[in-house]
C-alpha positions as CSV (number, residue, x, y, z in Angstrom):
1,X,-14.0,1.3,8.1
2,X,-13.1,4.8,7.7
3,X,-10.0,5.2,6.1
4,X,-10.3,5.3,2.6
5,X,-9.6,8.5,0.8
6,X,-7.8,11.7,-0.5
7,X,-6.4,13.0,2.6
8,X,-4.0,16.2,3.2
9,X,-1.7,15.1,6.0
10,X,1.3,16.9,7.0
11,X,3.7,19.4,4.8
12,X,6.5,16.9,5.1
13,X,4.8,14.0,3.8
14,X,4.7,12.6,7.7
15,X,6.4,12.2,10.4
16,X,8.6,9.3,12.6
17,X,7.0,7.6,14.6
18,X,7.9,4.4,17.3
19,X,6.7,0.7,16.6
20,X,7.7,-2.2,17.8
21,X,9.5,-2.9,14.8
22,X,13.2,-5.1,14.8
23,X,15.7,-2.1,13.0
24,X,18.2,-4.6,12.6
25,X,15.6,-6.9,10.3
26,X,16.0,-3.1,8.2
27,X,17.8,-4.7,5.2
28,X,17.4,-4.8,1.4
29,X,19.0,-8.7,1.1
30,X,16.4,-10.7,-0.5
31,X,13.9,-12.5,2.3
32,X,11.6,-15.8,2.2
33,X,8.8,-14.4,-0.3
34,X,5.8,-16.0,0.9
35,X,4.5,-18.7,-2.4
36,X,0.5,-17.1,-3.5
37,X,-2.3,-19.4,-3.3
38,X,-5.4,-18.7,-3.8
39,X,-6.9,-15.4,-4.5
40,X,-8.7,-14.2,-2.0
41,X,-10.2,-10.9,-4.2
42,X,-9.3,-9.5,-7.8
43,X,-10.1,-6.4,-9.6
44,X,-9.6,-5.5,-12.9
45,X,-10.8,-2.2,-13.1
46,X,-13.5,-2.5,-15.9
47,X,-16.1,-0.5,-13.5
48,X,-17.0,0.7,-9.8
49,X,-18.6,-3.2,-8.8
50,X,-16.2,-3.9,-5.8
51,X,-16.4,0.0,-5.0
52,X,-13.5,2.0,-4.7
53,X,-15.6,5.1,-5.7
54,X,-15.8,7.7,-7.9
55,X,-14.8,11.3,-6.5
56,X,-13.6,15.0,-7.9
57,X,-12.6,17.0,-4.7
58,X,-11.2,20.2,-6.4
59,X,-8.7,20.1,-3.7
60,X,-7.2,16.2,-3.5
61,X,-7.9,15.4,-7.0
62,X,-10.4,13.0,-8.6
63,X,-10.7,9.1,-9.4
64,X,-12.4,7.2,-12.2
65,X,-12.6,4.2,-14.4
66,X,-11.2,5.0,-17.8
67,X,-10.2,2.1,-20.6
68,X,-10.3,-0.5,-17.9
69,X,-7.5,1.4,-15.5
70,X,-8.8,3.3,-12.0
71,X,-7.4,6.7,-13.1
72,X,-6.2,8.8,-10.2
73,X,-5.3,12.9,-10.3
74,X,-4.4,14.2,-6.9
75,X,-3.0,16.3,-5.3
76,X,-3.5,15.5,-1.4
77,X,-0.6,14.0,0.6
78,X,-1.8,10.6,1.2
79,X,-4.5,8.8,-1.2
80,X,-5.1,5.3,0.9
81,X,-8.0,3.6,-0.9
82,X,-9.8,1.0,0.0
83,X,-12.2,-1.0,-2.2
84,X,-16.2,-0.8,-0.2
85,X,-16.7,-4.3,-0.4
86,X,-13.3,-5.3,1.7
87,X,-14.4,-2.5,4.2
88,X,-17.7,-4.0,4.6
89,X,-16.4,-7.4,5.2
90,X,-14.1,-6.4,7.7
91,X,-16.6,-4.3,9.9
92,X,-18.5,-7.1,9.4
93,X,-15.7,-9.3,10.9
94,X,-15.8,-11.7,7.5
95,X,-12.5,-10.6,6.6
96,X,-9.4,-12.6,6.5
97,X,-6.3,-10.6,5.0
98,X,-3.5,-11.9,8.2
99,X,-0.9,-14.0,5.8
100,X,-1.5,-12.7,2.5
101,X,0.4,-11.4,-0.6
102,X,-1.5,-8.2,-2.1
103,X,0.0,-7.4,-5.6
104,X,-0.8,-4.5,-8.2
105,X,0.0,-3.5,-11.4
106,X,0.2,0.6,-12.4
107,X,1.5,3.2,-14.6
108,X,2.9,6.8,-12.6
109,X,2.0,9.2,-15.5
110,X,3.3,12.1,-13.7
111,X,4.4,12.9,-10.4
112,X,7.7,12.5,-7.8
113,X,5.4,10.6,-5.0
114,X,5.3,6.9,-4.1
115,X,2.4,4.7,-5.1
116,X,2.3,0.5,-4.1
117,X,-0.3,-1.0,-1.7
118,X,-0.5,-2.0,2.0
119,X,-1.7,-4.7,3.7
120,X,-3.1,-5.2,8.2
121,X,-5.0,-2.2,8.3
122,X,-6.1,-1.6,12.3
123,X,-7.7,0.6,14.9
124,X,-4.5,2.1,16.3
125,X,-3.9,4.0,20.0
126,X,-2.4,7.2,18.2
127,X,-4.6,7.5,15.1
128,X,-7.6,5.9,13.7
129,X,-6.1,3.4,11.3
130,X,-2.5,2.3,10.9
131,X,-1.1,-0.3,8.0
132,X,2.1,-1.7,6.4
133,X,2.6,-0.1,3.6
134,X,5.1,-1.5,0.3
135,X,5.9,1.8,-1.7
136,X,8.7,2.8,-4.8
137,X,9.2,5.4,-7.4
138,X,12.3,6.0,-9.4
139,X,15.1,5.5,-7.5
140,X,13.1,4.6,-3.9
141,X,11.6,1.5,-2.5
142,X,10.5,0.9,1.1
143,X,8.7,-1.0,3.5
144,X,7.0,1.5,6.4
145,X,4.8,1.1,9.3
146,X,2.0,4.4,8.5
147,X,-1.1,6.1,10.0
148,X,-3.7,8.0,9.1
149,X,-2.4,10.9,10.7
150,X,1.0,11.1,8.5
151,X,3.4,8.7,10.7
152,X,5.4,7.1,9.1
153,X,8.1,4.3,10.3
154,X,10.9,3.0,7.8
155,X,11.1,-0.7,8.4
156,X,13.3,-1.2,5.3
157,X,14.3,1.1,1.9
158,X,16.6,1.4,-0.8
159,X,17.5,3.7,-3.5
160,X,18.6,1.1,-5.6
161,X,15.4,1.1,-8.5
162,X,14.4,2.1,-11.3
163,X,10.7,2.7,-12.1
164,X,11.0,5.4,-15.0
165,X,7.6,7.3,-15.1
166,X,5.1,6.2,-18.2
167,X,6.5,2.6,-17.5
168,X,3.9,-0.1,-16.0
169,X,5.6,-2.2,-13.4
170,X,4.1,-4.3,-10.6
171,X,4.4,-4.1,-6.9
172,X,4.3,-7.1,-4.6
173,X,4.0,-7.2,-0.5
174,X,4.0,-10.4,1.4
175,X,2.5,-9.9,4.6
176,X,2.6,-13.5,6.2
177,X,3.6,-14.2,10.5
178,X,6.0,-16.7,11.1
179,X,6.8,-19.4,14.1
180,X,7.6,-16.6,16.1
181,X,4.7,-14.2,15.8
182,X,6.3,-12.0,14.2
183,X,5.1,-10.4,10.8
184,X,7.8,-11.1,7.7
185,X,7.2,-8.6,5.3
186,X,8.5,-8.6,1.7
187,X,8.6,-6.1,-1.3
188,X,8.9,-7.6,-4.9
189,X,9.1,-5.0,-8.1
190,X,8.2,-6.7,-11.3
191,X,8.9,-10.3,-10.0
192,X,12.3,-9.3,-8.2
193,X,12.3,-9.5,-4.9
194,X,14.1,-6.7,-3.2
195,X,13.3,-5.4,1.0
196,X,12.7,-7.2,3.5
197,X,11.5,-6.8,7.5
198,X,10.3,-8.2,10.6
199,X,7.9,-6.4,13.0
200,X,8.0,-8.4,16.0
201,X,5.0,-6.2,17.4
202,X,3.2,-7.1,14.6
203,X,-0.7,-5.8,13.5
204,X,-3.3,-7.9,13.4
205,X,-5.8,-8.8,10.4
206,X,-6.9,-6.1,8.2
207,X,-7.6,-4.9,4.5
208,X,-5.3,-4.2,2.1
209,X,-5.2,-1.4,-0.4
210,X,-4.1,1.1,-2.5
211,X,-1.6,3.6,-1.5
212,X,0.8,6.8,-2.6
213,X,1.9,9.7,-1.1
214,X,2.3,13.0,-3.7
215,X,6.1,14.5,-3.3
216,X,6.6,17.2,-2.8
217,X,3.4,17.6,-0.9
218,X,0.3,18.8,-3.0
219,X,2.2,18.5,-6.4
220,X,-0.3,16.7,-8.9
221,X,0.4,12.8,-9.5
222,X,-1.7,10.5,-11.9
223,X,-1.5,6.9,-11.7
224,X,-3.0,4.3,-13.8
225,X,-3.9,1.0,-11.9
226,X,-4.5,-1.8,-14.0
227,X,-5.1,-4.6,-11.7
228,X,-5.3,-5.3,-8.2
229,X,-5.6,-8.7,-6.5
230,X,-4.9,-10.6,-2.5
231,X,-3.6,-14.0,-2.6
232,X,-3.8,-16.2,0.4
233,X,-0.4,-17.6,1.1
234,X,1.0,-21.7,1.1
């Protein structure tokens, strides 16, 4: 499993892209939030034991372990991280991530870019790795379809938030298929829940992780994560 990393992607931040995604399921009225159960994996940040890695590229930025936070400073386009171990288990097809809900807690120090997590990352036909990703700032939430490459699909958004920098505050995806087959996707901020969408052309299992994008592209952002953790779902 490959895509893990600082990454420079396009100058816009990426680009639109087509999914089988249901743009009338685009909507910020409060969904079914999926109940967690039991956690599937959980990291506190004291040290590097699950393996999201160390790194100081003087052109993306850097991460470390710092008074039990994963520090990052970057300055790339896309930082998608995923922790070794989860990669392992999934090329190692001992992975199951399908209906989960992946939460994290953080701190934006500095920087206008996104940060939140994603969950179903897959091979994909037009890039090497595509995922759902749950994102916010001040002032923006969404719910996207993204690759590797910089594509990026709105699925749901809203400018209705407030996340003041130097503030923790924790993000919440629900990433669960229904009845249907389709995949019901939720965003919760600080135990509020607030998008919802349905992919009826849904990804399959797949790790979830760490995500932000830098705005404007290649301005500096530092996040604190505090804690990250997958639930299965009941």
């Amino acid at each position: 499993m490959a895509a893990a990393g600082l990454t420079g992607c396009t100058d816009d931040g990426g680009s639109v892209g087509t999914t089988g995604a249901d743009p009338t399921a685009q909507t910020s009225a409060v969904a079914q939030v999926p109940a967690a159960g039991d956690v599937l994996f959980k990291d506190s940040f004291d040290d590097d034991r699950n393996q999201w890695g160390v790194i100081d590229d003087p052109q993306y930025g850097s991460t470390a372990y710092e008074g039990g936070d994963y520090v990052w400073g970057f300055r790339g386009s896309l930082a998608h991280w995923i922790a070794g171990v989860l990669g392992e288990q999934y090329d190692r097809g001992e992975l199951d991530m399908l209906n989960v809900v992946v939460r994290a807690e953080a701190t934006v120090v500095q920087g206008d870019g996104v940060i939140g997590v994603s969950c179903r990352e897959t091979p994909d036909s037009d890039a090497q790795w595509q995922w759902y990703e749950f994102v916010a700032r001040d002032g923006f939430a969404a719910i996207r379809l993204a690759d590797d490459e910089g594509n990026i699909e709105v699925l749901a958004e809203t400018d209705d938030i407030s996340l003041p920098n130097g503030e923790p505050f924790t993000i919440e995806a629900g990433c669960i298929d229904n009845s249907d087959g389709a995949a019901e996707l939720s965003l919760t901020l600080n135990q509020s829940p607030v998008l919802a969408a349905i992919d009826t052309d849904p990804l399959g299992n797949g790790v979830a992780s760490l995500q932000a994008w830098t705005f404007p592209v290649h301005e500096q952002m530092d996040i604190r994560w505090h804690e990250f953790s997958v639930l299965g779902t009941r």
